[in-house]
N, C-alpha and C positions, 0 to 999 in steps of 0.2 A: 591278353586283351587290353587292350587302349584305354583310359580313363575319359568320360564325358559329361558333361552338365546332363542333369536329368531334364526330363521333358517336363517342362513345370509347367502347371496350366496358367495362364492369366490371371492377370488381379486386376480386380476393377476398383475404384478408386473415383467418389463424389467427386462432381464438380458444380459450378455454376451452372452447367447445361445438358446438365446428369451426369451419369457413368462413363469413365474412360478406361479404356482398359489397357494395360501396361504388359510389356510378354518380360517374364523374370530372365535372368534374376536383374534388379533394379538399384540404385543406387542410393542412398540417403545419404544427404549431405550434414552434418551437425554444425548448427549455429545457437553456441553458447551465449547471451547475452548476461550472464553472470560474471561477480568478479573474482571468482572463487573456483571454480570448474581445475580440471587435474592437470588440462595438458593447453586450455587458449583461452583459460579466464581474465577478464581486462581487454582482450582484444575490440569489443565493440562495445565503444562506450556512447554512443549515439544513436539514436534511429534509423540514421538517412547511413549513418557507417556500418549499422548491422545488416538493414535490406540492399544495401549494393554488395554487398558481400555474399549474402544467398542470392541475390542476381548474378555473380561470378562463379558461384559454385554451378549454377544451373547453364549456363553460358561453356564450362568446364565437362560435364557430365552428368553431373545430378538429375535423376529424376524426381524427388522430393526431397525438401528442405522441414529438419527438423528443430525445431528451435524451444530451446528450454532456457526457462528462468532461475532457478535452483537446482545446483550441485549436487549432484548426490555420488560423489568421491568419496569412500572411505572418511569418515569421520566429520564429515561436511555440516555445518550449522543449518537448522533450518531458518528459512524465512517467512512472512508472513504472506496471506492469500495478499495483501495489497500489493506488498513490492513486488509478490511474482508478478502481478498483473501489469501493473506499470512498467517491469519490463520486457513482457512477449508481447501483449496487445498490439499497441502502436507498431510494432514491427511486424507483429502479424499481415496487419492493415496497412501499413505499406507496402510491405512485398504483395500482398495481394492486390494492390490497386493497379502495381506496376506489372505483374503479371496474373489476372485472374484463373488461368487454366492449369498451372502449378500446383500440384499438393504439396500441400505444407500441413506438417504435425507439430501437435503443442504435447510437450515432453512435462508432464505434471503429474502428482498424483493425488492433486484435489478438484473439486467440482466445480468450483466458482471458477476456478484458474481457466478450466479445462471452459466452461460455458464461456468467458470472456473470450478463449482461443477461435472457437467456433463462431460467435458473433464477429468478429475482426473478419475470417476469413480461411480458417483454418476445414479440415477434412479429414483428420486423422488424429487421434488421441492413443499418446505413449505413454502408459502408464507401467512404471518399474514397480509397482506394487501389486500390480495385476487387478486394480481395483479393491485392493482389501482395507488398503488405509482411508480410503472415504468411499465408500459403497456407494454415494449417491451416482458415481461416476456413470453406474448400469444403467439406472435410467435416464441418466440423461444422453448417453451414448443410442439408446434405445428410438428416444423420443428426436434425436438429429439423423438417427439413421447414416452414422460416421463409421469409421473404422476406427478399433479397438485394438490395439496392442497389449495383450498381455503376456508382465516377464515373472520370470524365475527368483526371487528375492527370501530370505526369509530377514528378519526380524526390519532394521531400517540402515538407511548409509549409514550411520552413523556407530551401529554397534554390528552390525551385517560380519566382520571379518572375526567375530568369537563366535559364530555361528555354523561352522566350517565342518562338521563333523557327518558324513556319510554311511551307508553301509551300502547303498549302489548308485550311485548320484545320477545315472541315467533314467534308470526305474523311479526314483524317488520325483525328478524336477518332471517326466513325463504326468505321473500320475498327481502332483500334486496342478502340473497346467491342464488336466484333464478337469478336472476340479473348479480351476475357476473358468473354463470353457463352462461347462455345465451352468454354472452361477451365471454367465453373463448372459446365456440363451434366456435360461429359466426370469432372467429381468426386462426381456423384449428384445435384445441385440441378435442381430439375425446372423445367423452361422459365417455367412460368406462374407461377413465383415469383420469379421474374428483375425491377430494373425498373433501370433504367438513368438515368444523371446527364451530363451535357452538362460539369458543372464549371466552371460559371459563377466566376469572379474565379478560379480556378487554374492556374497555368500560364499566363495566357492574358494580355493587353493588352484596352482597351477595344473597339476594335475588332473584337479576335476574339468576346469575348463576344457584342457586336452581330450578329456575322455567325453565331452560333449558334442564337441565340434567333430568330433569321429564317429559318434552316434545321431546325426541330427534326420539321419534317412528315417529312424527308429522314432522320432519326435514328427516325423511326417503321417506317421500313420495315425496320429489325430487329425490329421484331414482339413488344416489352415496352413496357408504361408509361413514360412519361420524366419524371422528376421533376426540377422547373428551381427553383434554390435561389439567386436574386438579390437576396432582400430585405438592402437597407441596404448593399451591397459598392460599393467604390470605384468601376467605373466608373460607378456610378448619380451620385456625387461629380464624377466627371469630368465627366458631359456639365452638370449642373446647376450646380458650385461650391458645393453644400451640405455641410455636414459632416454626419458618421455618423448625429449625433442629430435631424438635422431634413432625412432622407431617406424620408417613408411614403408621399409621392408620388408620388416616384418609383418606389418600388417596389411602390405597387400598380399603375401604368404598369406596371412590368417584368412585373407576374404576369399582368393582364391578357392581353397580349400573347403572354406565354407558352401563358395557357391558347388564346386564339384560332390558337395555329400548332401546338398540341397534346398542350399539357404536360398529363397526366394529374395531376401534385402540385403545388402550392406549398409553398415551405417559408418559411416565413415569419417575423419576429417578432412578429407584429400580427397573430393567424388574424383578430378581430371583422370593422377592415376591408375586408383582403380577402376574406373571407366576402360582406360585404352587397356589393362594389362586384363581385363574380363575379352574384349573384343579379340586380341592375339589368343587368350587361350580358347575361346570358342570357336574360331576357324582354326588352330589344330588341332584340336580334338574332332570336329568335323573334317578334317583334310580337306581345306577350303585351304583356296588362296585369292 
């Protein structure tokens, strides 16, 4: 029997002139504006060089542009709510300006950050903490009526990789995302705007990641989107011996795979390729030409 993307139902996704809805799996393009990020920190050190940038990715294949102000690579320093703000805001606001029907997510995992993302123009809040490290996040997610990201993390980037120790890493990250599902309902956030992250290279060994991205049908039956975010992370390093800069093969492998066991998102840094190399594999798997 033939391998095929599951039939995934649409994601609907705020806009300016309500809901649109997207048929999966969909694209995320990742726009670092940090100087510090693991694999294109320093790249955009400007406003107008950050939003032509996520204008190129979307021009390439992106369906949403996610743009984060703080690193959270293995060991990564924090920063303060101001400098996050200063720099995803403006950027937010200008790629919104220049394209207002764009979703665009603000990759934070504080409230102020995330409120400044939503005022500029943002629709979706990624939070790699799943809202645990500033709780206000619920209700304010509650009260914008945005979509919610929450991933798989335990302690923070910065000490995350002595945290590695499992006894079934599939059952453990479902039931502990079943958990902050629960919390973000119970703070007003409405179910169908929930989508949930596996937390690909966090917390986790190669392995574990491996054994997630093979189970992610099993993380479906929580009943939200699952957005799998492996492009370019070390274990793609690991199994290949490539370094960071010369891993797109790997990780359109990782995405592919993802979307065939039911990743509703990629997050990607390269939407083009994976873009075309999703489109060849869903008309063979269809036996479309």
């Amino acid at each position: 029997m033939s391998a095929s993307f599951p039939n995934l139902r649409e994601i609907k996704i705020p806009g300016p002139s309500g809901d649109r809805a997207f048929r999966p799996p969909l694209v995320m393009g990742i726009l670092n504006v940090t100087p510090d990020s693991f694999s294109d920190g320093g790249k955009h050190v400007s406003t107008d060089a950050a939003a032509s940038a996520g204008e190129a990715m979307l021009e390439d294949g992106a369906d949403i542009i996610d743009i984060g102000g703080e690193s959270t690579r293995p060991g990564a320093a924090p920063v303060t709510v101001k400098q996050e703000i200063a720099r995803t805001a403006p950027v937010i606001a200008a790629l919104h300006e220049r394209l207002p029907h764009t979703p665009i997510s603000i990759d934070t995992m504080k409230a102020k950050v995330a409120r400044a993302a939503l005022d500029a123009g943002a629709s979706i809040v990624n939070d790699v903490s799943a809202a645990s490290h500033d709780a206000a996040i619920l209700p304010l997610c509650a009260e914008r009526d945005c979509v919610l990201i929450l991933m798989h993390m335990r302690g923070t980037p910065r000490d995350m990789q002595a945290q590695t120790d499992y006894d079934d890493v599939v059952n453990e990250v479902r039931d502990y995302l079943a958990g902050r599902i629960d919390a973000a309902v119970q703070a007003g956030v409405r179910r169908e705007r929930i989508w949930i992250d596996p937390g690909f290279g966090f917390a986790k060994l190669p392995q574990h990641n491996c054994e997630l991205v093979n189970a992610l049908d099993q993380l479906s039956g929580l009943g939200c989107p699952i957005l799998l975010g492996a492009s370019r992370k070390s274990t793609l390093g690991h199994l290949t011996g490539r370094p960071v800069s010369d891993r797109e093969p790997e990780s359109l492998a990782a995405g592919l795979i993802g979307a065939l066991k039911g990743a509703s998102v990629l997050r990607v840094h390269e939407p083009g390729p994976m873009r075309r190399a999703l489109t060849v594999a869903q008309a063979m798997t269809r036996g479309e030409g």
